[in-house]
C-alpha atoms as one frame of an Amber mdcrd trajectory, in Angstrom:
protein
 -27.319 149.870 156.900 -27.871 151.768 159.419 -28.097 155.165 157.651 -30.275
 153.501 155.412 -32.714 152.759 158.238 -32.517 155.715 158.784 -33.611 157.490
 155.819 -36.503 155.324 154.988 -37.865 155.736 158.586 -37.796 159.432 158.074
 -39.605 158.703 154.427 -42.203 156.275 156.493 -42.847 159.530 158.791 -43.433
 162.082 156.170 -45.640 159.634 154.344 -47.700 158.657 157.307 -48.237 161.902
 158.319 -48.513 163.829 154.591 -49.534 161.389 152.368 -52.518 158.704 154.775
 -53.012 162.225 156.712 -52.281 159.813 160.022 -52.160 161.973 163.146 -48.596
 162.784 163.849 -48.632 160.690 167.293 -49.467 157.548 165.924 -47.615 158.300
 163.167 -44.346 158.223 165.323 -44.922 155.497 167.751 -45.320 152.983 163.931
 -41.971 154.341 162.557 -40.443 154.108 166.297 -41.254 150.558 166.018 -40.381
 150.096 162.604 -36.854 151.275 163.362 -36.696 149.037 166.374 -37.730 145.684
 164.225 -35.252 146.251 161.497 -32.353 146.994 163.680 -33.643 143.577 165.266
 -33.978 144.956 168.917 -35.846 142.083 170.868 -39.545 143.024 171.307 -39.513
 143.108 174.597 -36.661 145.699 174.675 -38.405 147.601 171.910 -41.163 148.254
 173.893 -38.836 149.658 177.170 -37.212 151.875 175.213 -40.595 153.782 173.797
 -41.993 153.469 177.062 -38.626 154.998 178.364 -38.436 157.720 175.860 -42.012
 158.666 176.263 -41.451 158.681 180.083 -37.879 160.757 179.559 -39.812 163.357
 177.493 -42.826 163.964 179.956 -41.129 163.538 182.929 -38.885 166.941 182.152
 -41.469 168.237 180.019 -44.874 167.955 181.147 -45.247 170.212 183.873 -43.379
 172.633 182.201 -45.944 172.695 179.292 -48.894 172.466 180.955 -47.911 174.758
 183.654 -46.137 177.351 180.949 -50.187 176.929 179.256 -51.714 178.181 182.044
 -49.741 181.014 182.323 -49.786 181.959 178.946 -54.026 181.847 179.083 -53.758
 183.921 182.287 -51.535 186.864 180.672 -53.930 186.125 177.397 -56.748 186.178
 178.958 -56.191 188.942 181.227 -55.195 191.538 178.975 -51.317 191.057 180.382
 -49.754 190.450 176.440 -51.762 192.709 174.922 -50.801 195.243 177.087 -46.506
 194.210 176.888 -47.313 194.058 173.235 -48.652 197.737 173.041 -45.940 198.869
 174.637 -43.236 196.884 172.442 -45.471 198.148 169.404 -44.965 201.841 170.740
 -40.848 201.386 171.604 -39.947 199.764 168.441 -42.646 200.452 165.567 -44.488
 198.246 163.647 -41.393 197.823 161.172 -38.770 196.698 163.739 -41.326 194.938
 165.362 -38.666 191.753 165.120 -36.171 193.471 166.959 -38.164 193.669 169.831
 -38.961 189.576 169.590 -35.517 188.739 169.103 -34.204 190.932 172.033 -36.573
 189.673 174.143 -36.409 186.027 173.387 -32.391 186.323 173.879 -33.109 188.263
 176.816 -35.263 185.174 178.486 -33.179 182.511 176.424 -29.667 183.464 178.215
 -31.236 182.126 181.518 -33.994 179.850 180.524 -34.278 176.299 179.093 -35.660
 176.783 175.199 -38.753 174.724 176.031 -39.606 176.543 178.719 -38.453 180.114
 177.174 -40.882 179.126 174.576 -43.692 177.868 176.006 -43.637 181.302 178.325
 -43.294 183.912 175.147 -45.981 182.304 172.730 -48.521 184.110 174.083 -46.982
 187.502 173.430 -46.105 186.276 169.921 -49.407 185.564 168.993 -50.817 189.209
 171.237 -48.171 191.294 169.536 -48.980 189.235 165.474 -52.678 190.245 166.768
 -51.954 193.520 166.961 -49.691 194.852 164.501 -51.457 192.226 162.058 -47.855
 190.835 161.502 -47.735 187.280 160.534 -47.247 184.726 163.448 -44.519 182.556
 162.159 -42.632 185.577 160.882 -42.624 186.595 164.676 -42.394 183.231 166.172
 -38.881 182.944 163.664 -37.828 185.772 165.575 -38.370 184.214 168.712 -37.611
 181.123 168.476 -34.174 181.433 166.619 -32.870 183.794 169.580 -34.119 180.836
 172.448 -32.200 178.386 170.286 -29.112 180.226 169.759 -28.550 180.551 173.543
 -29.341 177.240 174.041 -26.853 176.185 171.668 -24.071 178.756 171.862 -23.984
 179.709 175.513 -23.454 178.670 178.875 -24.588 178.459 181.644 -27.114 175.998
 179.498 -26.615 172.743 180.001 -25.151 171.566 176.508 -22.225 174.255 176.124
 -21.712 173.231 179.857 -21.361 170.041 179.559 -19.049 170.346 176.237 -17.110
 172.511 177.904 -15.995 170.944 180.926 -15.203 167.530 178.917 -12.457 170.272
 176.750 -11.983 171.849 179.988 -12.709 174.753 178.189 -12.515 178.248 180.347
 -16.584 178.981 180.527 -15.971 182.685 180.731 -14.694 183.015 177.156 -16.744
 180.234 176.052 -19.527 182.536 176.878 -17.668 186.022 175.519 -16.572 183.587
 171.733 -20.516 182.345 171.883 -21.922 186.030 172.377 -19.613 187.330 169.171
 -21.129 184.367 167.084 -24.442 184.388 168.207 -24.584 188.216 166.862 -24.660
 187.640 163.170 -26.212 184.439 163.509 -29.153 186.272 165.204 -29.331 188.815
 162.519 -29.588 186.512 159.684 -31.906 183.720 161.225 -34.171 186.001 163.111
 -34.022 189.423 160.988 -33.217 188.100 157.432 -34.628 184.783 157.071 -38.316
 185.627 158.455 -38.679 188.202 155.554 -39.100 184.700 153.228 -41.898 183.331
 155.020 -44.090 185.965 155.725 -46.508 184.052 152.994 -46.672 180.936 155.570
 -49.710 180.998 157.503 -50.726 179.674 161.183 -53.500 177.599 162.486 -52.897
 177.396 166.100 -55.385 174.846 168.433 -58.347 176.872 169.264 -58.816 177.956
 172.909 -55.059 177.566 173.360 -54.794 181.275 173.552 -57.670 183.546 174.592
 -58.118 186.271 171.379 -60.029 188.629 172.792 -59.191 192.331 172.190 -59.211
 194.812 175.677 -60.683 197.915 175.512 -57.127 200.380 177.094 -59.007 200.681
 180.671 -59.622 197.308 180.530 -55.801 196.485 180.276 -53.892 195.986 183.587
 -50.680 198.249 184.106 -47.763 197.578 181.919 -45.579 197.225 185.172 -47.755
 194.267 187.258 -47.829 192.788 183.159 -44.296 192.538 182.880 -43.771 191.479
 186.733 -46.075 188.327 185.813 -44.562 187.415 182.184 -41.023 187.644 184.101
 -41.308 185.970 187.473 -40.292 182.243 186.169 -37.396 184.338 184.400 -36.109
 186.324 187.537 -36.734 183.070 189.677 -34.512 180.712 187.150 -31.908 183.549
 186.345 -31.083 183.953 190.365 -30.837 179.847 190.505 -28.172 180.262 187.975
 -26.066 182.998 189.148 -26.273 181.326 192.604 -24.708 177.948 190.550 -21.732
 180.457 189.884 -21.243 182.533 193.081 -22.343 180.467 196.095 -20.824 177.225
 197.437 -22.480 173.846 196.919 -22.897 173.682 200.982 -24.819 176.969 200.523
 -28.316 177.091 201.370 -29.254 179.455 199.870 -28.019 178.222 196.849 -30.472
 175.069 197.483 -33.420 177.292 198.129 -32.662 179.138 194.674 -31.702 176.120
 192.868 -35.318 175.182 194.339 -37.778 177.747 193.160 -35.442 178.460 190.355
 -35.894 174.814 188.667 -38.807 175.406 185.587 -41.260 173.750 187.246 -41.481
 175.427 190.045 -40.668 178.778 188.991 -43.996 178.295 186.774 -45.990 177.407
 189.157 -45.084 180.032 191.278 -45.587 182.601 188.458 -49.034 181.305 187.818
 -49.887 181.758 191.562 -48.767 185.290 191.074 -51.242 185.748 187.915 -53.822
 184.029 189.462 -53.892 186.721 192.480 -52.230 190.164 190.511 -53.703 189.577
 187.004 -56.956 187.891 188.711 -58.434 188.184 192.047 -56.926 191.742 192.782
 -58.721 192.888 189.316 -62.042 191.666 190.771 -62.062 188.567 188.596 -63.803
 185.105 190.278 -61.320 182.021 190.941 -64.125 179.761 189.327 -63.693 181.932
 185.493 -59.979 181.421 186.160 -59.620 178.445 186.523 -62.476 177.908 183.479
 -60.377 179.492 180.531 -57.371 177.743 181.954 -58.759 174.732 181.574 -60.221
 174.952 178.195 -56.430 175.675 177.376 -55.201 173.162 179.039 -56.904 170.902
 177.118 -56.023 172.626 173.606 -52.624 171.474 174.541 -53.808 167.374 175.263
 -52.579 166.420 171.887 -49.260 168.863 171.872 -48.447 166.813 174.704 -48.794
 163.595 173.021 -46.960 164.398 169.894 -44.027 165.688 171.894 -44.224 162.239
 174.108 -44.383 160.075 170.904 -41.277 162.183 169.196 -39.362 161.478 172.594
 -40.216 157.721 172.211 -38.800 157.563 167.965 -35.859 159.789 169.117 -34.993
 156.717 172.285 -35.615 153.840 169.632 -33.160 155.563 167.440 -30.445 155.806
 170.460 -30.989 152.481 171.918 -30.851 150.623 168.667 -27.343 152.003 168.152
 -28.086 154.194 164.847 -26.267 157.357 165.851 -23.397 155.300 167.042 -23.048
 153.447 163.855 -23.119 156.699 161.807 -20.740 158.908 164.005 -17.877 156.193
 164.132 -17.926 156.655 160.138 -16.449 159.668 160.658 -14.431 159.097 163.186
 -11.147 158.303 161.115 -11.101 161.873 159.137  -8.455 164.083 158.468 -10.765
 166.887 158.736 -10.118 170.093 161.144 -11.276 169.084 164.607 -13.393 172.193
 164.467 -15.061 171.195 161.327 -15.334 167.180 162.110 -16.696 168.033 165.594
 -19.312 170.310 163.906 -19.885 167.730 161.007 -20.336 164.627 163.885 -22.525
 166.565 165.778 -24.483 167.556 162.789 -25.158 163.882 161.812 -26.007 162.718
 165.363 -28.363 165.284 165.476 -29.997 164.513 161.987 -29.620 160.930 163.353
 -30.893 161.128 166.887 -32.370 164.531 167.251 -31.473 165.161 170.758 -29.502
 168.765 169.792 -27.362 167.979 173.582 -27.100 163.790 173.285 -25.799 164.945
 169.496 -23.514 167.774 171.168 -21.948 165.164 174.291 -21.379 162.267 171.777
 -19.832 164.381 169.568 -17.665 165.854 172.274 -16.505 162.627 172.739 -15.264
 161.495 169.851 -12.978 164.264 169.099 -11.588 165.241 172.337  -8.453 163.128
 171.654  -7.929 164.888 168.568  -8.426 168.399 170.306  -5.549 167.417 172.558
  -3.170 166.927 169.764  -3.702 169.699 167.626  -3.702 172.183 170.121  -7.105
 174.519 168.705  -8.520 176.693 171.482 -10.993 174.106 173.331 -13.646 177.308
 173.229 -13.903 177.492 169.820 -14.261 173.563 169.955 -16.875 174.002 172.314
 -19.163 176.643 169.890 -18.184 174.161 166.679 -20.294 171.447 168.676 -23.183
 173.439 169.753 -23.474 174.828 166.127 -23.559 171.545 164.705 -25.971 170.435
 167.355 -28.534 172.358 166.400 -28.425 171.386 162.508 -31.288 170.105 160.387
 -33.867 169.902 163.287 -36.595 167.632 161.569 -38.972 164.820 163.147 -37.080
 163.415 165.180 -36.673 166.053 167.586 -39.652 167.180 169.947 -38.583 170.949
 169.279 -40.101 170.247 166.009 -42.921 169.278 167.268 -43.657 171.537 169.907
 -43.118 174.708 166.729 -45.081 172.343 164.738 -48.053 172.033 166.935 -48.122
 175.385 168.464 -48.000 176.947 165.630 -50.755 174.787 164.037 -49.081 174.212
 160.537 -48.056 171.566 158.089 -44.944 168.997 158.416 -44.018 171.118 154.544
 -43.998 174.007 156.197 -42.306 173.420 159.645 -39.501 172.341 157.596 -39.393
 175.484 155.136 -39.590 177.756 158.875 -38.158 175.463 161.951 -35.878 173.539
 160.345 -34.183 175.979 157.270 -33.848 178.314 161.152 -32.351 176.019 162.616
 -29.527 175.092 160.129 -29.210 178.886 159.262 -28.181 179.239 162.836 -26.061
 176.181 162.660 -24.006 177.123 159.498 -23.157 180.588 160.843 -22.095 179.345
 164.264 -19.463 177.435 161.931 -18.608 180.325 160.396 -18.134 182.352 162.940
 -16.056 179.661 164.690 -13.583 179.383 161.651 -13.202 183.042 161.517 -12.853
 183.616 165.475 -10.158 180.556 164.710  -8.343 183.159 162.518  -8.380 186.006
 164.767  -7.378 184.368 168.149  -4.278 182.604 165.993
């Protein structure tokens, strides 16, 4: 019954948004409820958990967006990304123009959190697409499949963490098994697969990004550009490696944990535009804060569509749907390493949560880890790959590609979500054949 619910909530979704052309955030706050009244979840409790999982999502997110908006307009407007993207253009030419998106986004992915990776790169996506007149999903594929691969495969994020320490997994070859699958996986969801969509077009919110094209002595020096773009990356990269070298009674740790956290390491880095990318260049506080604000408000309904996917992805939890359709598949004779991929593939179809999907599924195999003796790494990559599976509506990733990008439902699944499962698949493949080699 369950998976039945669902399905047809999924079908309500598409049909909402598609079919009556609804806006996507009412949309998902009708087929939250809907789920909630047919699983017969009290109203009262119905209405906590949308209100919960609307609060979850903003609460880590909101900052990070609008703050990660901000600076995006500032290196935009400022000439910043156009001049990092001249400079990629020059290193790696026009036709391995990818290369350069994918090495960068795994670059800021290893140390960042994907939303915040993303939310800091889109800019240069859309300066570099501007200026090579490459298409801007067939870049943003490039991007975004590198962010999600090290949020899936690798430690020190906070999934393959947390999977790893309930297999008491050793983190250090976690992370050495993750890089070796996250290799070809890379190649073939960020190199190969963008090749098919180049015909996919993208409308993004206008004002989100400023367009404007700098004359070269307008530009501001490549080195105070890329000091800007990677100040929230240098600030959240030392929290981490302070997490791994320094005590807990530390305080420096503390301190670095401090300015390290997303949040803060934005606003930080916008502070830093606002006087090296601004006022040093002669430019007025009052026309800086201006253009931020008109894209601050291009991002209002992002914001709310992300919210409202948080609050269908809690009504799913709390109404016990991913439970009921991961204990099916509990009982299987399956290889642990396949079932704990296939469970954490149907969580995540079910819930959409790629790290609630990766934990539950953790879970439920870990007994049958401890019997049959496979290498709790490998166990550990199986998850995360099957974590990240057939992103769809249900997960605010979706949304925020969606939304960003400015295209259709159609065509976020033909891009996001065909990524997504690429990467997914091959992390299972490359699990089964590390399987064979460490044997």
């Amino acid at each position: 019954m369950s998976l039945l619910i669902l399905i047809a909530s999924i079908v309500l979704l598409l049909v909402l948004i598609s079919g009556a052309k609804l806006n996507a955030f009412i949309a998902l706050i009708i087929t939250a409820f809907f789920v909630g009244i047919l699983k017969a979840m009290p109203f009262v409790t119905l209405l906590e958990s949308i209100q919960l999982g609307i609060g979850n999502t903003l609460g880590s997110l909101v900052l990070i967006i609008a703050f990660g908006v901000i600076l995006g307009n500032l290196l935009s407007d400022s000439g910043a990304a156009q001049r990092i993207s001249s400079v990629m253009i020059r290193t790696f030419g026009v036709q391995h123009i990818k290369w350069a998106m994918v090495l960068t986004g795994f670059s800021v992915g290893i140390s960042m959190f994907y939303n915040a990776g993303f939310i800091i790169l889109i800019p240069m996506v859309f300066a570099v697409a501007k200026s090579t007149k490459q298409p801007v999903i067939y870049l943003g594929i490039a991007m975004a499949s590198a962010l999600s691969i090290t949020h899936g495969f690798l430690p020190p994020h906070p999934g393959p963490t947390a999977i790893a320490v309930i297999f008491k997994a050793n983190i250090g070859r976690t992370l050495l098994y993750g890089l070796v699958i996250a290799v070809p996986a890379l190649i073939v969801a960020g190199i190969v697969f963008p090749e098919l969509i180049k015909k996919i077009h993208a409308f993004p919110p206008k004002g989100l990004f400023e367009s404007k094209t700098f004359a070269e002595s307008e530009l501001p020096s490549f080195q105070i550009s890329i000091i800007t773009a990677l100040v929230p990356v240098i600030l959240m990269a030392s929290a981490t490696f302070s997490e791994l070298v320094l005590t807990e009674e530390n305080s420096l740790r503390h301190i670095l944990i401090f300015i390290g956290n997303p949040t803060t390491s934005l606003l930080i880095a916008i502070l830093f535009a606002i006087v090296a990318l601004g006022l040093f260049r002669g430019r007025k506080m009052q026309d800086i804060m201006d253009t931020s604000g008109v894209a601050l408000s291009a991002a209002t309904m992002i914001i709310l569509i992300i919210a409202a996917g948080g609050a269908f992805k809690q009504v799913l939890i709390d109404s016990g749907i991913g439970t009921d359709v991961s204990l099916f598949f509990k009982e299987s004779s399956l290889s642990p390493l396949v079932l704990g991929w296939l469970i954490a593939t149907i969580i995540r179809i079910a819930l959409g949560s790629a790290t609630v999907a990766g934990l539950t599924a953790a879970g439920i195999v870990q007994p049958l880890v401890i019997q049959s003796g496979v290498s709790p790494e490998l166990m550990v990559l199986s998850i995360g790959a099957g974590s990240l599976m057939c992103s769809h509506v249900n997960d605010t990733g979706f949304w925020m590609f969606k939304e960003y990008f400015g295209i259709s439902v159609s065509d976020t699944f033909k891009t996001w979500t065909v990524m997504e499962t690429i990467i997914g698949v091959m992390g299972l493949i490359g699990v089964l054949l590390l399987n064979v080699w460490i044997k």
